[in-house]
C-alpha positions as CSV (number, residue, x, y, z in Angstrom):
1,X,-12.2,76.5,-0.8
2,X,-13.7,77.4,-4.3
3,X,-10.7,79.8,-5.0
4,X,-7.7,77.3,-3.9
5,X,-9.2,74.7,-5.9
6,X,-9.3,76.8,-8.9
7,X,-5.4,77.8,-8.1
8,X,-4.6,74.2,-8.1
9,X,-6.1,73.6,-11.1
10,X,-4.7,76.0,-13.4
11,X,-1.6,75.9,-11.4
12,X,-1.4,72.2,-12.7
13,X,-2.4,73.4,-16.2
14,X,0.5,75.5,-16.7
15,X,2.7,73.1,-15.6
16,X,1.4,70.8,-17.6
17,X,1.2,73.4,-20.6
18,X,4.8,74.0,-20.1
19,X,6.1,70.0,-19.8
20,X,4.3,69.3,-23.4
21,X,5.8,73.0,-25.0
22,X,9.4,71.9,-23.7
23,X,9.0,67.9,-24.4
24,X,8.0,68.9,-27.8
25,X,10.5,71.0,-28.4
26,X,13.1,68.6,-27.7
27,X,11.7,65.6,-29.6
28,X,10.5,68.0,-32.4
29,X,7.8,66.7,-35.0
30,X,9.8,66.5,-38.6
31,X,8.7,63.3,-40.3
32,X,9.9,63.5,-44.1
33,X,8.8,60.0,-44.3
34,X,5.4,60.3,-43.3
35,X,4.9,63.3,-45.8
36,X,6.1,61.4,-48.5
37,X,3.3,58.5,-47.7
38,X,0.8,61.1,-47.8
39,X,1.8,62.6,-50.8
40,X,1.7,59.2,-52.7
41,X,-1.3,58.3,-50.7
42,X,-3.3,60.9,-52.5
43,X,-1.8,60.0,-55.9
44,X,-2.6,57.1,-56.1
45,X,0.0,54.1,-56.6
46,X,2.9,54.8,-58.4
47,X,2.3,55.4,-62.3
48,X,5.1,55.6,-64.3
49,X,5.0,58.8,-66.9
50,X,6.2,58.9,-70.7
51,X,7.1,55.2,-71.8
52,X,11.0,55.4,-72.9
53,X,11.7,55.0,-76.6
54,X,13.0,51.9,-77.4
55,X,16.6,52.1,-78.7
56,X,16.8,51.1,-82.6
57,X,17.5,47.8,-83.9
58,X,20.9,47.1,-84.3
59,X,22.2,45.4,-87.2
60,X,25.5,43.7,-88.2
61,X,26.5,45.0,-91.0
């Protein structure tokens, strides 16, 4: 009785094992987006860097 049980259960754990291995393999787990949130999550918001020069006056002439 002890033994079958056991078989059962790590019968069903393989097959369990091998759904998730093969489901995840077909969805597959690439999410750019969500690493670029947690890359500017741990930045901080956006600040810009150097200020641009403003341009020189112009002047008729």
């Amino acid at each position: 009785l002890v033994s079958t049980t056991l078989s059962l259960i790590s019968l069903s754990l393989l097959l369990l094992l091998c759904v998730i291995r093969k489901k995840r393999r077909m969805e597959g787990t690439y999410r750019p987006s969500a690493e670029e949130r947690k890359q500017t999550g741990a930045a901080g918001p956006e600040k810009p860097g150097l200020p641009l020069p403003l341009p020189k006056e112009e002047r008729l002439i």
